[in-house]
MMTF fields as JSON, N, C-alpha, C and O atoms, coordinates in Angstrom:
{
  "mmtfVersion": "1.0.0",
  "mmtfProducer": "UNKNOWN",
  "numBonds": 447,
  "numAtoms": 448,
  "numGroups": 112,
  "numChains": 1,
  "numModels": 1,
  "chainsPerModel": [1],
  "groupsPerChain": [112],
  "chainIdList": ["A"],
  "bondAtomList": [4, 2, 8, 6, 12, 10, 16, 14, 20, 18, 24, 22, 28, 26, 32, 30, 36, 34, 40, 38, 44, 42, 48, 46, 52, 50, 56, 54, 60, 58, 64, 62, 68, 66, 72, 70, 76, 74, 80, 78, 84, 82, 88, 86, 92, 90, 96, 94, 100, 98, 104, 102, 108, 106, 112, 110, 116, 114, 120, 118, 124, 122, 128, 126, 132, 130, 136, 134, 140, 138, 144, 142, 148, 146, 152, 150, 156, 154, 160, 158, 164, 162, 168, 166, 172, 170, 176, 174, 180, 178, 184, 182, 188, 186, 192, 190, 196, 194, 200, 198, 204, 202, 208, 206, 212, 210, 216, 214, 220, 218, 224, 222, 228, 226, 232, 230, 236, 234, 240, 238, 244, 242, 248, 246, 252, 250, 256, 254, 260, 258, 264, 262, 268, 266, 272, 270, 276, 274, 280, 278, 284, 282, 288, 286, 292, 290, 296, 294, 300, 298, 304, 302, 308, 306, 312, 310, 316, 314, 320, 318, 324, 322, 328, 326, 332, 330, 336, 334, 340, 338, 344, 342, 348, 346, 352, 350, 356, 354, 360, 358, 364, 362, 368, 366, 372, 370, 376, 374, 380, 378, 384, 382, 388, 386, 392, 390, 396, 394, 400, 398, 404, 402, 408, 406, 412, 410, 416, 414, 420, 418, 424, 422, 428, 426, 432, 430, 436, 434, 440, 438, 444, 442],
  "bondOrderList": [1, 1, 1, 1, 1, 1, 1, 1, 1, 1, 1, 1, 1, 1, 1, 1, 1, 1, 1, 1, 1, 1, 1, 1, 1, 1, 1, 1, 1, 1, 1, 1, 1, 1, 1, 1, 1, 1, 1, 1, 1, 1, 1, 1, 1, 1, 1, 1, 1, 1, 1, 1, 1, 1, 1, 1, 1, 1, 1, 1, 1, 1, 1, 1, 1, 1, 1, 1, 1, 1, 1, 1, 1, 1, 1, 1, 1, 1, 1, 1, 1, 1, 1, 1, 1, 1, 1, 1, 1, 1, 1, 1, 1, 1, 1, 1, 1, 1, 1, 1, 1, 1, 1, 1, 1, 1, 1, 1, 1, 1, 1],
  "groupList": [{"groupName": "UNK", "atomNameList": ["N", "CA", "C", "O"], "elementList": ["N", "C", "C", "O"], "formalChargeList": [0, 0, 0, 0], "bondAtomList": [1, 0, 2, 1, 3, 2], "bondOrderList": [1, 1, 2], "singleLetterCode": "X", "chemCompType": "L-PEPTIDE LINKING"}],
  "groupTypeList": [0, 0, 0, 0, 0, 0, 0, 0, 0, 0, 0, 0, 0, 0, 0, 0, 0, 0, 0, 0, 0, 0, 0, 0, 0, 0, 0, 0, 0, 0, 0, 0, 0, 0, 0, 0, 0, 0, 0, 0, 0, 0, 0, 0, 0, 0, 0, 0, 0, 0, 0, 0, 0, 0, 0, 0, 0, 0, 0, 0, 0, 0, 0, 0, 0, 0, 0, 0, 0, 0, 0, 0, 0, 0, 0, 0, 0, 0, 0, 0, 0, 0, 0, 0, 0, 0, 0, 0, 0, 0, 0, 0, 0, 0, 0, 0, 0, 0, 0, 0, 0, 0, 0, 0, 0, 0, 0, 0, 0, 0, 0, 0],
  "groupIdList": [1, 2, 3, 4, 5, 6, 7, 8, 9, 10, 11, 12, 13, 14, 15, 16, 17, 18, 19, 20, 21, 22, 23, 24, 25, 26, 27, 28, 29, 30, 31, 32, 33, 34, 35, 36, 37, 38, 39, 40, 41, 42, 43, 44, 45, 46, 47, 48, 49, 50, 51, 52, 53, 54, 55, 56, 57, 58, 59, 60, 61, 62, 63, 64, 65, 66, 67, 68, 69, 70, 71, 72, 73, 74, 75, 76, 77, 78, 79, 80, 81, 82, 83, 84, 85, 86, 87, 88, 89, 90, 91, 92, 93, 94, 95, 96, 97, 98, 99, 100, 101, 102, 103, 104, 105, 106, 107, 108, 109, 110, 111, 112],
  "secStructList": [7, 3, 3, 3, 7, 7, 7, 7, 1, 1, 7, 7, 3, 3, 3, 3, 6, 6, 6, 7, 7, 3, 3, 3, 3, 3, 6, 6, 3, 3, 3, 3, 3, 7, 2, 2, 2, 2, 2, 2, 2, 2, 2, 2, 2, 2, 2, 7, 7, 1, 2, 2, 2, 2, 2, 2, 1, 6, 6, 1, 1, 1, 1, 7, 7, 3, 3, 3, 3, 7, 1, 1, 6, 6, 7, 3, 3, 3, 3, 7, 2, 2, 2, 2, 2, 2, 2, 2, 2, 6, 6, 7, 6, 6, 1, 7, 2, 2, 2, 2, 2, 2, 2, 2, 2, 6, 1, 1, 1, 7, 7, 7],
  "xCoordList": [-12.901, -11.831, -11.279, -12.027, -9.867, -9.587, -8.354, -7.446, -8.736, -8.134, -7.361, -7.886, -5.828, -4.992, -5.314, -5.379, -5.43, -6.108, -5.111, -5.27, -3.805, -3.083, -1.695, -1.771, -0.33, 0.772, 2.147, 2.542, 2.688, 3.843, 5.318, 5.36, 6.144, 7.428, 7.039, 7.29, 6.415, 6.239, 4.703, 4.284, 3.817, 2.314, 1.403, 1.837, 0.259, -0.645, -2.065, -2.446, -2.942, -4.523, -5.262, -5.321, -5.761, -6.674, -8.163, -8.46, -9.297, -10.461, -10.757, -10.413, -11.713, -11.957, -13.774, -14.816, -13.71, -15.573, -16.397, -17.547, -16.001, -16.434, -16.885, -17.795, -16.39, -16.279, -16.732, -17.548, -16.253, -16.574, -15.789, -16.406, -14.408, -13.64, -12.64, -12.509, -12.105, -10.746, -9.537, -9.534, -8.676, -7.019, -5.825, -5.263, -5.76, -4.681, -3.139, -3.106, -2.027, -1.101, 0.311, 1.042, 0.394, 1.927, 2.854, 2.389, 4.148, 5.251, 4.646, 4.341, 4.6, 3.721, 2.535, 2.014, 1.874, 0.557, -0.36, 0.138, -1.256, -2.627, -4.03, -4.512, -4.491, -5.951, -7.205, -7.028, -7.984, -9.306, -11.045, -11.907, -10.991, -12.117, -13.393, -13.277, -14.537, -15.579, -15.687, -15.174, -16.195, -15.918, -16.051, -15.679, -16.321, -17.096, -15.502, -14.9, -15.31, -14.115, -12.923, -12.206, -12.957, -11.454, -11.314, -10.337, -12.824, -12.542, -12.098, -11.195, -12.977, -12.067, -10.823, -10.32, -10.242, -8.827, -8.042, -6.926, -8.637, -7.828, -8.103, -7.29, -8.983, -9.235, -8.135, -7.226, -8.203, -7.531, -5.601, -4.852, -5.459, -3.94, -3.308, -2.092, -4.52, -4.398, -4.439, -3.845, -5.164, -5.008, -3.809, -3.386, -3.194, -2.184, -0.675, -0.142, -0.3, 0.956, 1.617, 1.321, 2.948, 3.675, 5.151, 5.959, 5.23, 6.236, 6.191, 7.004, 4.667, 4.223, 4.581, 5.158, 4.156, 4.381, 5.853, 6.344, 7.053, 8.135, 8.861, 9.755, 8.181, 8.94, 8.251, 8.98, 6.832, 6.253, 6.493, 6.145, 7.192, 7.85, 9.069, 9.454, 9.886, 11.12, 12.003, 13.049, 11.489, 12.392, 12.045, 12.879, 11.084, 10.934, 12.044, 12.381, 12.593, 13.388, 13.698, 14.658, 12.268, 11.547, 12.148, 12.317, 12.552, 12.916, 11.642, 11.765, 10.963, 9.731, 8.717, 7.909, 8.568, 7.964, 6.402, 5.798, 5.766, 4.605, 3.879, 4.163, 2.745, 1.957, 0.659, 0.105, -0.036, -1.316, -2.387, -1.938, -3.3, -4.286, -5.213, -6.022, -4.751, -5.625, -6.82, -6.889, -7.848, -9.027, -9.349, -10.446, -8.314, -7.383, -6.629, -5.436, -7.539, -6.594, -5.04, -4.85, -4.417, -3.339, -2.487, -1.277, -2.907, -2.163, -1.823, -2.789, -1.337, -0.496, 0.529, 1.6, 0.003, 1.357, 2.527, 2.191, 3.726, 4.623, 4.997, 4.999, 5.425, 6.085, 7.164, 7.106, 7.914, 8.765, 8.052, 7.164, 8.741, 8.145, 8.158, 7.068, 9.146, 8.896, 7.824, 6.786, 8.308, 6.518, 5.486, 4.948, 4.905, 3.738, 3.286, 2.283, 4.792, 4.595, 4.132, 2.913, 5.042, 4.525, 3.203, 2.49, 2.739, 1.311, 0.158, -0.951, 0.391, -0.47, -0.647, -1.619, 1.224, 0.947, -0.085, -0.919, 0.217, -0.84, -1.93, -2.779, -2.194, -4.065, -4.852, -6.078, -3.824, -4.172, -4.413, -3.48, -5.859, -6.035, -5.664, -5.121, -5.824, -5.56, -4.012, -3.801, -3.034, -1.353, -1.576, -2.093, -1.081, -0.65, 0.475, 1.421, 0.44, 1.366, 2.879, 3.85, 2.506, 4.509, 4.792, 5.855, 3.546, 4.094, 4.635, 5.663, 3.7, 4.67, 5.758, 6.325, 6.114, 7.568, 8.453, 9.401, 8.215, 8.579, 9.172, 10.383, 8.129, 8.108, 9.493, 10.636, 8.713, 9.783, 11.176, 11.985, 11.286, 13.008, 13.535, 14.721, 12.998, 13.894, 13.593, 13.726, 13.187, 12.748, 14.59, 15.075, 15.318, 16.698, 17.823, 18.938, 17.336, 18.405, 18.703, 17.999, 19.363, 19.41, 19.748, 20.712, 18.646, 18.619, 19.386, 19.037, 20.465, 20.918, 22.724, 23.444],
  "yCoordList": [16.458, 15.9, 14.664, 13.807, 14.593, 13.471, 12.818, 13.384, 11.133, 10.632, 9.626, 8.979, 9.427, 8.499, 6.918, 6.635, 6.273, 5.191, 4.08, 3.384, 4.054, 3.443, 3.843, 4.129, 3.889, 4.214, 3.172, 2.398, 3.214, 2.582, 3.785, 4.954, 3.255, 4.1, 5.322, 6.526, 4.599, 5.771, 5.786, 5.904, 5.668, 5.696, 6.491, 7.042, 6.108, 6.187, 5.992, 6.255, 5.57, 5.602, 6.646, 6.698, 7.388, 7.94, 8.066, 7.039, 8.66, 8.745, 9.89, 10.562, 10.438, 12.206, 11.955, 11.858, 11.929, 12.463, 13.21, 13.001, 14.328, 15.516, 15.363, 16.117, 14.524, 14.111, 12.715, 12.198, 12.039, 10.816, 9.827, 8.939, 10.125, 9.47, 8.717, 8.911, 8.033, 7.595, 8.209, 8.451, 8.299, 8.812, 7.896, 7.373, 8.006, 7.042, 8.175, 9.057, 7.608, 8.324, 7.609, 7.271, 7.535, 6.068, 6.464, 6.453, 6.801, 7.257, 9.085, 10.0, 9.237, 10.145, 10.226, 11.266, 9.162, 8.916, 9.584, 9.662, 9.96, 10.148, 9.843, 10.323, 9.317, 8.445, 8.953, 8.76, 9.359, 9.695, 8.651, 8.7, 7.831, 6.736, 6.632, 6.455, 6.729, 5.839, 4.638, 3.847, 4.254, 2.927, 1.99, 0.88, 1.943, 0.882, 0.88, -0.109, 1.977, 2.144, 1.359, 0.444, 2.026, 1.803, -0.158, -0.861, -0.554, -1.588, -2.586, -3.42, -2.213, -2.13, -1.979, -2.854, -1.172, -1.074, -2.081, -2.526, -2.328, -3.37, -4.437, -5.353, -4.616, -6.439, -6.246, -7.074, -4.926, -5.029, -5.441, -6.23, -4.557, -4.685, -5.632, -5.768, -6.581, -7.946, -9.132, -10.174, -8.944, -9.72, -9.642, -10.596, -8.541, -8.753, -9.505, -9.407, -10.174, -11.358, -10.119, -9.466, -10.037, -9.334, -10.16, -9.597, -11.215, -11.946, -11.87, -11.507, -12.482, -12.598, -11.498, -11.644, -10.123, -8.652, -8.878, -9.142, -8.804, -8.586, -9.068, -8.458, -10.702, -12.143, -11.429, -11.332, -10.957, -10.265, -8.963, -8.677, -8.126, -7.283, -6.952, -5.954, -8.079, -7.834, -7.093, -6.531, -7.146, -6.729, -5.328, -4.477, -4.945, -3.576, -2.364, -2.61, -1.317, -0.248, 0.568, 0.869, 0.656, 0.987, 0.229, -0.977, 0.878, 0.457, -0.411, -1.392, 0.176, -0.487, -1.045, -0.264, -2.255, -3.721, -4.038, -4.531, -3.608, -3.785, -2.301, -1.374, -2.523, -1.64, -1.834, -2.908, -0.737, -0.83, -0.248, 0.866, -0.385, 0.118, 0.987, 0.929, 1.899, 3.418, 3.499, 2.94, 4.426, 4.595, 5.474, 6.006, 5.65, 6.71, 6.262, 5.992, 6.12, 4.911, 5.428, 6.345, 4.807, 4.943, 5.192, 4.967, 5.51, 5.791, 4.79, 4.044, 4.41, 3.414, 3.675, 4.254, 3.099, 3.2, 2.454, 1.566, 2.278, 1.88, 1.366, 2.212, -0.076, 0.165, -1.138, -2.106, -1.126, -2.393, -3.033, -2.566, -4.646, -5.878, -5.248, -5.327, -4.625, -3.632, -3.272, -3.599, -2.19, -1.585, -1.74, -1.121, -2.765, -3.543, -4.025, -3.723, -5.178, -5.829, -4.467, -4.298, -3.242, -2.571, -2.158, -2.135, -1.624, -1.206, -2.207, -1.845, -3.266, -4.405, -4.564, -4.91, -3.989, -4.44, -2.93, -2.884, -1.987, -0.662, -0.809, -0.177, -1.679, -1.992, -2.916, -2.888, -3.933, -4.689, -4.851, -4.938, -4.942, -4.066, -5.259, -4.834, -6.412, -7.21, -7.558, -8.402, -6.566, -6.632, -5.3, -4.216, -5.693, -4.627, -4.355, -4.958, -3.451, -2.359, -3.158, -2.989, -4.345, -4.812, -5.778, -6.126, -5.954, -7.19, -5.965, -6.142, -4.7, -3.795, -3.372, -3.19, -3.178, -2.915, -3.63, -3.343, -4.87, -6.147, -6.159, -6.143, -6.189, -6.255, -5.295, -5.534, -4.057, -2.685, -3.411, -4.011, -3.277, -3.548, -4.343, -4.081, -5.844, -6.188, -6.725, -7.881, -5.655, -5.447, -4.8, -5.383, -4.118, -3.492, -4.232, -3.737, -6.004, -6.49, -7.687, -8.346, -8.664, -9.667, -10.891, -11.037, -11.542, -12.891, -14.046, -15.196, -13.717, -14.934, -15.05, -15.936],
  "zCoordList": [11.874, 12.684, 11.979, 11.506, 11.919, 11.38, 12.287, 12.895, 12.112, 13.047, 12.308, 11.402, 12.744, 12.068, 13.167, 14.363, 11.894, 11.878, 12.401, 13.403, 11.308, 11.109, 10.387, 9.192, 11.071, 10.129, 9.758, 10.63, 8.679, 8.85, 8.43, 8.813, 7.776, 7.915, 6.568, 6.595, 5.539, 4.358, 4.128, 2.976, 5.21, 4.433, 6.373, 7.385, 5.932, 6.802, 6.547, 5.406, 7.418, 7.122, 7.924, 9.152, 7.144, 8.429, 8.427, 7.817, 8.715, 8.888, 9.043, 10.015, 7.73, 8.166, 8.978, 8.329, 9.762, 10.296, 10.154, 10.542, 9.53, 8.926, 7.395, 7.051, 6.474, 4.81, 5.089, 4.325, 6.158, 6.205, 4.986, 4.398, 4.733, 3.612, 4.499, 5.708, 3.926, 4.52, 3.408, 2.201, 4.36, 3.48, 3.821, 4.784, 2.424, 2.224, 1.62, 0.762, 2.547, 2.001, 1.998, 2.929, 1.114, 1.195, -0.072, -1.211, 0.193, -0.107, -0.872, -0.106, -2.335, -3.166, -3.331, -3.734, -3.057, -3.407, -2.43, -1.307, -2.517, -1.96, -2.33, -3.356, -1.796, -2.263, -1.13, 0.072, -1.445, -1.088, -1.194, -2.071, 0.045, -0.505, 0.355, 1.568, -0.191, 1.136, 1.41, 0.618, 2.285, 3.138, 1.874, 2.256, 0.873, 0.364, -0.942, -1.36, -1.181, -2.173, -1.39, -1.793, -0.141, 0.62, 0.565, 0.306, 0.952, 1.23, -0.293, -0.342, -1.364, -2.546, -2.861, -3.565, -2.554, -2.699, -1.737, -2.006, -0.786, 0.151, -0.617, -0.494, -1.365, -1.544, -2.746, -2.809, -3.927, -4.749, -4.59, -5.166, -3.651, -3.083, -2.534, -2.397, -2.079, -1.754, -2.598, -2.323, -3.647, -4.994, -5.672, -6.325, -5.573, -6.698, -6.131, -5.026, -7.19, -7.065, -7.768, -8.769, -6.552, -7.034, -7.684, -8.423, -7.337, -7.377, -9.618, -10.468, -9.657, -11.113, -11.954, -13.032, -11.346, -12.297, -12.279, -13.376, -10.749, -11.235, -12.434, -13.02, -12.854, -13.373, -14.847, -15.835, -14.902, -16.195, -16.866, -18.012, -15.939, -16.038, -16.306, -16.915, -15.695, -15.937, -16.844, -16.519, -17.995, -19.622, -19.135, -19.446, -18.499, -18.798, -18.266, -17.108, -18.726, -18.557, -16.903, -16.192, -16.897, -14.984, -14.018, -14.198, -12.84, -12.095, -10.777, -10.044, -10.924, -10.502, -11.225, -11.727, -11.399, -11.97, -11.984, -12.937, -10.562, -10.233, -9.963, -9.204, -10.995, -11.322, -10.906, -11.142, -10.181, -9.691, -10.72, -10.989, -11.271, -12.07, -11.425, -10.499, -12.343, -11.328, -12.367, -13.462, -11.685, -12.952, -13.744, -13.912, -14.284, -15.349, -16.175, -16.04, -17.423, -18.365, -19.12, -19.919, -18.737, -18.946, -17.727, -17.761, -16.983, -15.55, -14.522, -14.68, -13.861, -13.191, -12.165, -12.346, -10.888, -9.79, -9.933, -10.717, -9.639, -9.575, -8.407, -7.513, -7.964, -7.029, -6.737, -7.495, -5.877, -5.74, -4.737, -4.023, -4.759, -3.983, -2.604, -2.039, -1.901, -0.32, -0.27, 0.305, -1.265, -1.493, -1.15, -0.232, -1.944, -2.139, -0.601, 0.047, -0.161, 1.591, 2.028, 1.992, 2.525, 3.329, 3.395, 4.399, 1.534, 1.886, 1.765, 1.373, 2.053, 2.338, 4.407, 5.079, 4.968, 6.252, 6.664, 7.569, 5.872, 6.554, 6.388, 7.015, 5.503, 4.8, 5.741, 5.858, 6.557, 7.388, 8.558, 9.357, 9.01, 10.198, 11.26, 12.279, 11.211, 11.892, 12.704, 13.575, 12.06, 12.512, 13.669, 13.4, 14.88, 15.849, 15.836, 15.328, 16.382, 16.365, 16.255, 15.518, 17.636, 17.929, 16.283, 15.768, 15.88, 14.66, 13.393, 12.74, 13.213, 12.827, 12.555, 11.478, 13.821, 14.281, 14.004, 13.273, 14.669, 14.584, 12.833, 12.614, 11.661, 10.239, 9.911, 9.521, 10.3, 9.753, 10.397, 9.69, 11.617, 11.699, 11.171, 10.972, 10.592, 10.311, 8.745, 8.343, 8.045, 6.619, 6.439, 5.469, 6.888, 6.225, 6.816, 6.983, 7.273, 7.175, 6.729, 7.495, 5.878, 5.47, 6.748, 7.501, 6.595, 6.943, 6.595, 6.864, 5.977, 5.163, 5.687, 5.229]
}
């Protein structure tokens, strides 16, 4: 049985009970982890300065700047500064649902 944990507009978390993994699924990606990996990957996704990759990245050709290190050398996620916020707010278990919402709506409109 698997139970969704947590979703936002392009991802989700869920919990299989049966495998006992967690799933991760956000835009293309799919990730498969046990508790001890997953929580790994949260600390990892939380470490990274994305502001730094874009400013270190910049020259590069790619339209997406910030790269996640997969454990497959040579292989690498991509993603933009959205990106990154969103799958940090799905990783975070501590945001409910309305601060969510709250995030997503008004992520597609300028403040300025």
């Amino acid at each position: 049985m698997e139970e969704i944990l947590k979703r936002t507009t392009n991802g989700f978390i869920s919990f299989c009970t049966k495998c006992h993994a967690y799933h991760v699924e956000f835009g293309n990606l799919f990730f498969t982890f046990t508790e001890d990996e997953f929580e790994h990957f949260c600390q990892y996704i939380n470490s990274i300065d994305g502001e730094y990759y874009q400013e270190l990245n910049k020259d590069m050709k790619n339209a997406r700047k910030i790269f996640l290190r997969m454990p497959v050398k040579g292989f690498y996620c991509a993603l933009y500064p959205d990106e990154l916020k969103e799958l940090r707010r799905l990783i975070d278990f501590s945001l409910t649902d309305d601060a969510i919402e709250s995030a997503l709506s008004l992520e597609n409109y300028c403040l300025n």
